[in-house]
MIDOSE-1310 file (N, C-alpha, C; in nm, 2 decimals, decimal comma, always signed):
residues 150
xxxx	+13,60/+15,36/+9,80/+13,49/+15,27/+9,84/+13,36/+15,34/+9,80; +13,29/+15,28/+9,76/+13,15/+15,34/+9,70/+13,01/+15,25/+9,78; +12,93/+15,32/+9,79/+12,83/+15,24/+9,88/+12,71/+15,16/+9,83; +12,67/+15,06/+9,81/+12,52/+14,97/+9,72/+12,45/+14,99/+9,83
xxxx	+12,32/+15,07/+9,84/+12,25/+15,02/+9,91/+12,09/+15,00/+9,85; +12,02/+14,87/+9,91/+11,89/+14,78/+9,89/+11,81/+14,79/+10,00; +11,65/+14,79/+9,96/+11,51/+14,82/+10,06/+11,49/+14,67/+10,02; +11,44/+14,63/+10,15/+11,37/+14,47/+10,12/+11,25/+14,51/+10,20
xxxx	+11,13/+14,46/+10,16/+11,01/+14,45/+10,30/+11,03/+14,38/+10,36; +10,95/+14,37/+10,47/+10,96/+14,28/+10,54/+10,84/+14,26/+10,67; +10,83/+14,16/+10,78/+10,69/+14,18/+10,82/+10,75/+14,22/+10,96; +10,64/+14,38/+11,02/+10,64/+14,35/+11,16/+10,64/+14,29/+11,28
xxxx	+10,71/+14,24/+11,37/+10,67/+14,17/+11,49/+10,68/+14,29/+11,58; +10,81/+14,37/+11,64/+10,79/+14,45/+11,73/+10,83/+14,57/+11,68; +10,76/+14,67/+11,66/+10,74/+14,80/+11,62/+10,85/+14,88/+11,67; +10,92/+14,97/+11,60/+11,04/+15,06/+11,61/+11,10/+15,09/+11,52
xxxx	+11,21/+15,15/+11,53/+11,31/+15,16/+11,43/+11,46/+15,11/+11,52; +11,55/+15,06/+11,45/+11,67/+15,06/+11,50/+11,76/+15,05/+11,37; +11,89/+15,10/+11,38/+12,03/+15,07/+11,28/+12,11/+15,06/+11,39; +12,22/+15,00/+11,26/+12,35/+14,97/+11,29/+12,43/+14,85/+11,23
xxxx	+12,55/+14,85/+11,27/+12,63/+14,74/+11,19/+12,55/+14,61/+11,20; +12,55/+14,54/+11,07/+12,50/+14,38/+11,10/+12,63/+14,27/+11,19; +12,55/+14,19/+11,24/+12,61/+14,09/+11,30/+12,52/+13,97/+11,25; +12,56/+13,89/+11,17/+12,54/+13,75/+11,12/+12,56/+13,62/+11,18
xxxx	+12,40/+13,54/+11,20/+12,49/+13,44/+11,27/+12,34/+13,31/+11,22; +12,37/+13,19/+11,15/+12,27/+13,14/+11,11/+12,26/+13,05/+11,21; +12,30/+13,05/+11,34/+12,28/+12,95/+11,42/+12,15/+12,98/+11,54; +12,08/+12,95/+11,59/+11,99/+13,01/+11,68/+12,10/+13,07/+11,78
xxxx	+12,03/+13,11/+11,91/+12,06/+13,21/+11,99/+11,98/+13,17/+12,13; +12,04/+13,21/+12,22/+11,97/+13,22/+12,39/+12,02/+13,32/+12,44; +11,96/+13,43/+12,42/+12,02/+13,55/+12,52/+12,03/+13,56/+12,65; +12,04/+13,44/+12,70/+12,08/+13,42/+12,84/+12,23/+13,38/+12,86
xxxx	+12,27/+13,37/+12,75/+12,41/+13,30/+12,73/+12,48/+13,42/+12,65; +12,44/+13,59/+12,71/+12,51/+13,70/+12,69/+12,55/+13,73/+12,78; +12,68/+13,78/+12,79/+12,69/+13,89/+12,91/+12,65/+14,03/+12,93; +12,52/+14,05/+13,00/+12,47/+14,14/+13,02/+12,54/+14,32/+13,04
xxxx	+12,62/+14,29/+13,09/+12,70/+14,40/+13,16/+12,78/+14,47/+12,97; +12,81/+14,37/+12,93/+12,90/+14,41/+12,77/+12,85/+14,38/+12,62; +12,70/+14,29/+12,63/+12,65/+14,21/+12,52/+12,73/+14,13/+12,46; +12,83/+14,07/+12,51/+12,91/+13,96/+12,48/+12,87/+13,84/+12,43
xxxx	+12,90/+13,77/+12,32/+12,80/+13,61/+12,40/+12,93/+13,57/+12,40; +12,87/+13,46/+12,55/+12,95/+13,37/+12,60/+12,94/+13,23/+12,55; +12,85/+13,18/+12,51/+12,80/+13,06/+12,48/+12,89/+13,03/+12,35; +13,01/+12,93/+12,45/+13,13/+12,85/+12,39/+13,03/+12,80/+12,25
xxxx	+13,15/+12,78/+12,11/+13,15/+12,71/+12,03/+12,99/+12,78/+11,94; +12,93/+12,91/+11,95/+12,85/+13,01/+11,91/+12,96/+13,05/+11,82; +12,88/+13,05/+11,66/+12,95/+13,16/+11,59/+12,97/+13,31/+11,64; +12,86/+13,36/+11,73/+12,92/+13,47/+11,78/+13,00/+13,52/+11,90
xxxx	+13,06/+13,41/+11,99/+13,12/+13,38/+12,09/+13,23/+13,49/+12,08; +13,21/+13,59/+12,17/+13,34/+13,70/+12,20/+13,26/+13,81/+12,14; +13,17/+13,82/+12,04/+13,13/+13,95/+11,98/+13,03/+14,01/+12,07; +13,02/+14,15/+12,04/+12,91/+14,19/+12,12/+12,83/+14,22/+12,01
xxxx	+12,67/+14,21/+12,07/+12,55/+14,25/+12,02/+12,50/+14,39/+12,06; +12,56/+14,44/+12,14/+12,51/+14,56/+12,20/+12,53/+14,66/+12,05; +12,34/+14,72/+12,08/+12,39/+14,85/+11,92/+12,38/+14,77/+11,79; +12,42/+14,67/+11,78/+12,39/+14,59/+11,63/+12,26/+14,57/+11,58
xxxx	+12,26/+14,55/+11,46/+12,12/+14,47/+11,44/+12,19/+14,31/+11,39; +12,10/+14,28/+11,47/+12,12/+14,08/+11,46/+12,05/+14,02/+11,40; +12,13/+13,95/+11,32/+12,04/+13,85/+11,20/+12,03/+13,69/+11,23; +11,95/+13,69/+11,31/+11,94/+13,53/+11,34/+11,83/+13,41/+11,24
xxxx	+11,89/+13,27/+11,30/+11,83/+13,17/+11,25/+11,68/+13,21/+11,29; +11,73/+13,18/+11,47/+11,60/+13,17/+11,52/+11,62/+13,23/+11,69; +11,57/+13,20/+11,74/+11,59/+13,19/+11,92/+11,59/+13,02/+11,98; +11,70/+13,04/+12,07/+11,66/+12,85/+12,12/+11,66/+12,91/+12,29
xxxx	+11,64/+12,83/+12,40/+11,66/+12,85/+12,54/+11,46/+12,83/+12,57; +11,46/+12,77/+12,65/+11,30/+12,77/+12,79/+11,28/+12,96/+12,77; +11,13/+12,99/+12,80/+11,08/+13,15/+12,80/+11,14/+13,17/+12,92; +11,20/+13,14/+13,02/+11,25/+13,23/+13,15/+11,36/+13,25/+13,13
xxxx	+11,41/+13,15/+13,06/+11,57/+13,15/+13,03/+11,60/+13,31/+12,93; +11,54/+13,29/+12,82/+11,49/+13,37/+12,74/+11,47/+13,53/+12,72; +11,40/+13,51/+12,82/+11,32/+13,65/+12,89/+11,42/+13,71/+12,97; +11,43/+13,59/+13,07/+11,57/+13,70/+13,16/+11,70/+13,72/+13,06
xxxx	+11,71/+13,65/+13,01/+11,84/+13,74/+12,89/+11,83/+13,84/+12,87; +11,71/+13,87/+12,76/+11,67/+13,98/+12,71/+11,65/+14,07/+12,80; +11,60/+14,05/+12,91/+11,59/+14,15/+13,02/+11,72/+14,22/+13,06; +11,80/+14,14/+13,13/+11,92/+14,18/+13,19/+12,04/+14,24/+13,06
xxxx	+11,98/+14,21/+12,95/+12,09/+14,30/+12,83/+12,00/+14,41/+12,84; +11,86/+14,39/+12,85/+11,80/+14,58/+12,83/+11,83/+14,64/+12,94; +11,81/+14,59/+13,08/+11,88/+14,69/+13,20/+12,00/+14,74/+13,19; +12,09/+14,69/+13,09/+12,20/+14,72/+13,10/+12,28/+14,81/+12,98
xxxx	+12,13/+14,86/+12,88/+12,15/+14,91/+12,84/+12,26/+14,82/+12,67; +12,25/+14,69/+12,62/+12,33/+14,60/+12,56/+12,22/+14,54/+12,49; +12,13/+14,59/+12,46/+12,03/+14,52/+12,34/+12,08/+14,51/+12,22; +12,02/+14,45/+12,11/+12,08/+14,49/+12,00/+11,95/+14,60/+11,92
xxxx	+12,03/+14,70/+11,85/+11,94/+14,80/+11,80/+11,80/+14,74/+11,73; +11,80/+14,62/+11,68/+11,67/+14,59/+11,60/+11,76/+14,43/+11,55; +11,64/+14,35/+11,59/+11,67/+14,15/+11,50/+11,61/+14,13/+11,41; +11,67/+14,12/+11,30/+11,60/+14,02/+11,18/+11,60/+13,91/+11,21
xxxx	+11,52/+13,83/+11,18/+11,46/+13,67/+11,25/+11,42/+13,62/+11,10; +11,49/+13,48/+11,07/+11,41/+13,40/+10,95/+11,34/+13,30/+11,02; +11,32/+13,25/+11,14/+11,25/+13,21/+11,19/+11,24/+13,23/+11,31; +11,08/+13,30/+11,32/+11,03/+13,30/+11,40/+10,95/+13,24/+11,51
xxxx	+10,97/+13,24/+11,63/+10,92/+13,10/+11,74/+10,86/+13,18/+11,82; +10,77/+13,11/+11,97/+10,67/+13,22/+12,00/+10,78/+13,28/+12,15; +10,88/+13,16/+12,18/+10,96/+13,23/+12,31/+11,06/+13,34/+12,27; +11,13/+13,37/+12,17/+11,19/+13,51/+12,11/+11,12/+13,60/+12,08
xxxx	+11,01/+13,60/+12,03/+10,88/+13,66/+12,00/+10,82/+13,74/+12,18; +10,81/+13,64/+12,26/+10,71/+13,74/+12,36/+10,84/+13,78/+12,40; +10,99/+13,74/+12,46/+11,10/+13,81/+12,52/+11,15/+13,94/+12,39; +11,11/+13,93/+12,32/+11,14/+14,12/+12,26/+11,05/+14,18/+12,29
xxxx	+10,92/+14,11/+12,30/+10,79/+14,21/+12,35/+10,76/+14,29/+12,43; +10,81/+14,16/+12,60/+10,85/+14,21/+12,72/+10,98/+14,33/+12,68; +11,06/+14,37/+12,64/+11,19/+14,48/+12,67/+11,13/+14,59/+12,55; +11,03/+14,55/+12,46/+11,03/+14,64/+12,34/+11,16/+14,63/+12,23
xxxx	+11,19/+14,52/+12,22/+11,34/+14,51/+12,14/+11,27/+14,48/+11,98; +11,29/+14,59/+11,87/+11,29/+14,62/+11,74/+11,31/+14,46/+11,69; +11,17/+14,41/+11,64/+11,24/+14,25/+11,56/+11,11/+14,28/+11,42; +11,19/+14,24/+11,34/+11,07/+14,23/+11,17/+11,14/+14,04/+11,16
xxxx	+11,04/+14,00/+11,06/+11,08/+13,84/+11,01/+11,02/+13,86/+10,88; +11,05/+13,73/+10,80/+11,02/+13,71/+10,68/+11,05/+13,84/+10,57; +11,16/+13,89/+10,59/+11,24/+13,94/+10,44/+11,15/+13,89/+10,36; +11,18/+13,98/+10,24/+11,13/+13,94/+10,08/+11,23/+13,81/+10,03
xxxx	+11,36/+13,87/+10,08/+11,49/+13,85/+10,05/+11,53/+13,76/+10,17; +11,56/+13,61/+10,15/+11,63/+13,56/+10,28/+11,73/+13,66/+10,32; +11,69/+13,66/+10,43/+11,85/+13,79/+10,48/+11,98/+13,73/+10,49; +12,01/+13,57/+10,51/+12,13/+13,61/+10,49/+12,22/+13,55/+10,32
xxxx	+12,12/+13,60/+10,31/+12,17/+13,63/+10,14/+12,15/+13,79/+10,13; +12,11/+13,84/+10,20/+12,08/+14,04/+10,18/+12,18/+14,06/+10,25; +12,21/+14,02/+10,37/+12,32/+14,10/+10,46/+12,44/+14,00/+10,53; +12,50/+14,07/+10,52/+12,66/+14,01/+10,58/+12,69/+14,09/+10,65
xxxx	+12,79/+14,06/+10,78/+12,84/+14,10/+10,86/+12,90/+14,24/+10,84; +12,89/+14,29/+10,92/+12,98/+14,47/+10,91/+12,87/+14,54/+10,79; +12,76/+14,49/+10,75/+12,67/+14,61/+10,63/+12,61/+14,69/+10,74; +12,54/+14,81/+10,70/+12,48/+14,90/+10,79/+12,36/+14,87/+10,73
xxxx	+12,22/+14,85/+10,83/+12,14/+14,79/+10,83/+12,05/+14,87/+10,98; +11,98/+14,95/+10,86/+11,85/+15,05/+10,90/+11,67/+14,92/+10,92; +11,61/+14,91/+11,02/+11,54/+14,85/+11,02/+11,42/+14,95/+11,07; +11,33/+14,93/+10,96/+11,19/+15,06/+11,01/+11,07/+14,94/+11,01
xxxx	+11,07/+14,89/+11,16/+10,96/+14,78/+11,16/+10,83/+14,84/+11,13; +10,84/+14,93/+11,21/+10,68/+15,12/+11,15/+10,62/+15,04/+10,97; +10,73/+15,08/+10,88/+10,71/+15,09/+10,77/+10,73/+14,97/+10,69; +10,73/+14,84/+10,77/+10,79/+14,70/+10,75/+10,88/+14,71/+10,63
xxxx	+10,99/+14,81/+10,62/+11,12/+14,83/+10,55/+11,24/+14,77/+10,66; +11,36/+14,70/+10,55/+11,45/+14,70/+10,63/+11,57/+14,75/+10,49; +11,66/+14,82/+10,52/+11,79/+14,91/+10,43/+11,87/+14,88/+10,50; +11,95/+14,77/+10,32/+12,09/+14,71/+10,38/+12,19/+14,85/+10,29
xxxx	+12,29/+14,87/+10,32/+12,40/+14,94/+10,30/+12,54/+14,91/+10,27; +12,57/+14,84/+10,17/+12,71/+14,78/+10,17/+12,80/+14,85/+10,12; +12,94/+14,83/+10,15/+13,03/+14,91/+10,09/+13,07/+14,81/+10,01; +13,15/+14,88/+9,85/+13,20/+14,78/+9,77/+13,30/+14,84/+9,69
xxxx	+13,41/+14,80/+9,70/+13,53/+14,84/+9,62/+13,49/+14,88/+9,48; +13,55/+15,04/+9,47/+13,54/+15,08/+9,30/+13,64/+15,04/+9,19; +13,62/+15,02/+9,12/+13,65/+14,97/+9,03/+13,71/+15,12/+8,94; +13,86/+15,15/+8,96/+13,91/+15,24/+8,88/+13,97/+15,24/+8,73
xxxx	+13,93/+15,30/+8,63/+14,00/+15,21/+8,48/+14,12/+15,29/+8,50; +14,25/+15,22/+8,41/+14,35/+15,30/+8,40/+14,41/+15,37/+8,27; +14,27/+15,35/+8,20/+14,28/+15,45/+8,07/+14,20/+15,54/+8,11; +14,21/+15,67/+7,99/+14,21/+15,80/+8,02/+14,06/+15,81/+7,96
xx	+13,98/+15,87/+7,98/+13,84/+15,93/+7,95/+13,81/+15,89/+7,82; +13,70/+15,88/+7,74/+13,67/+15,86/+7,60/+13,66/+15,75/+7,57
């Protein structure tokens, strides 16, 4: 396995750094419909239904859910230690926006590069919101010839 990895800009919302595995999901999100205790989401018929977010970086549509709904999500995943390390957002709305604010949870938006055309599931994905960089990391099968040198 040999590794590609790509720097995209991209714009600050909540200052930090976070990595880790990507988790892909073009559908919005309500982090109130996580299980706080595991970063599970629960929310039947969710592409990411069973997976956990905890430690990931998450690449969302957008955020959906009311700001209390919202907020206490995000809350009760940071008390519990089940955030995800850093969100890429292609769209951003102003109730996902103030609920990373409130916990300090690492979010950039507007990639150079639509992200999910940059990243797919399982890439390692460095986000330095500081330096509005985000580093995708992919692994990609080598390609061995089976003739000899020359």
């Amino acid at each position: 396995m040999d590794l590609q990895a790509r720097s995209y800009k991209c714009r600050c919302i909540v200052k930090g750094k976070g990595s880790g595995e990507a988790l892909v999901s073009r559908e919005p999100m309500c982090f109130y419909l996580c299980d706080p205790a595991t970063g599970i989401v629960i929310e039947k018929n969710h592409p990411l239904h069973g997976k956990s977010l905890a430690g990931k970086v998450l690449v969302l549509q957008s955020g959906k859910g009311s700001s209390v709904v919202q907020v206490d999500g995000f809350y009760q995943l940071w008390v519990n230690g089940n955030l995800p390390a850093a969100i890429i957002v292609r769209e951003t709305e102003p109730v996902l926006v103030s609920s990373a604010v409130v916990v300090d949870a690492v979010m950039v938006d507007r990639m150079e590069l639509d992200p999910f055309e940059a990243i797919m599931d399982g890439d390692y994905v460095e986000v330095d919101a500081d330096n509005n960089t985000v580093r995708v990391t992919r692994k990609v099968e080598s390609r061995t010839g089976t003739g000899g040198e020359g």
